[in-house]
MIFIBA-757414 format. One line per field, with one value per residue (C-alpha): x, y, z; residue in one letter. Coordinates in steps of 0.5 Angstrom, whole numbers, plus 500, padded with zeros to 3 digits. Layout:
// residues N
east [X ...]
north [Y ...]
up [Z ...]
code [a ...]
END
This chain:
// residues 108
east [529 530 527 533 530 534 533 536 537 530 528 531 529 521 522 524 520 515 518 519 513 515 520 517 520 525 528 530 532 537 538 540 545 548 550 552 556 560 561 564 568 572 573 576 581 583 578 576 568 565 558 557 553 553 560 566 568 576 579 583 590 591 598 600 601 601 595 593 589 584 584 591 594 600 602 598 600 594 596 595 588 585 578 572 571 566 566 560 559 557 550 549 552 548 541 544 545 538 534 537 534 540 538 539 545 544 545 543]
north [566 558 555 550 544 539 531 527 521 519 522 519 512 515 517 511 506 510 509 502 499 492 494 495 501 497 493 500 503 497 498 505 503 498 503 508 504 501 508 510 504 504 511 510 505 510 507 512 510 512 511 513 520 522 523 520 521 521 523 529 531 537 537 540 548 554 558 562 562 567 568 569 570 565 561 554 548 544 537 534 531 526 530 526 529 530 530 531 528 531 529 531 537 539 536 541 547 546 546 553 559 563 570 568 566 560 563 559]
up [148 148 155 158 162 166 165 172 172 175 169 163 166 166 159 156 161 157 151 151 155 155 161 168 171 175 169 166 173 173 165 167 172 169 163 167 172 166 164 169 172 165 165 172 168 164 158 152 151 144 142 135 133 141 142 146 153 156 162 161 165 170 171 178 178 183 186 191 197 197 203 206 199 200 193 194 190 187 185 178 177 172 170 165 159 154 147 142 136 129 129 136 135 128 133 138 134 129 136 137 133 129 132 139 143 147 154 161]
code [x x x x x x x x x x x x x x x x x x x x x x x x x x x x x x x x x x x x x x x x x x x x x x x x x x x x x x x x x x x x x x x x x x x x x x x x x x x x x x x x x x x x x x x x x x x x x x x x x x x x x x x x x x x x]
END
């Protein structure tokens, strides 16, 4: 069965100080913000980000409907919300699905 390992933020940013050691470990710390606050401030404008053979992240609408509260078992209702949204790209998805061995299902 396939081993999965979480990467945090903190790892990425070790990750690529490796990779590129012409920057410090604050330069890409900062790099690594930067982006991430940028991608988070324009989806919260309601923009569509796409970064080509990665994929493209969009906000989608949750429209308002009935629930229940679990505990009393009255109807609820939940307001609309706006959710992010990520779509994978081709070439992450045949990277993705040529990690995983065909025999085994990819379970977590």
């Amino acid at each position: 069965m396939p081993t999965f390992i979480d990467m945090t933020r903190s790892d990425l940013v070790t990750a690529l100080a490796d990779k590129f050691s012409q920057l410090t470990q604050r330069d890409t710390e900062f790099a690594v913000k930067t982006i991430l606050e940028a991608m988070s401030d324009a989806l919260a404008r309601g923009h569509r980000i796409e970064i080509r053979g990665f994929g493209s992240f969009s906000i989608n609408r949750r429209p308002p409907r009935l629930g229940r509260n679990p505990r009393s078992g009255a109807q609820v209702t939940i307001p609309e919300k706006l959710v992010p949204h990520f779509k994978p790209g081709k070439a992450l998805r045949e990277s993705v699905d040529a990690q995983v061995p065909p025999t085994e299902p990819a379970t977590r």
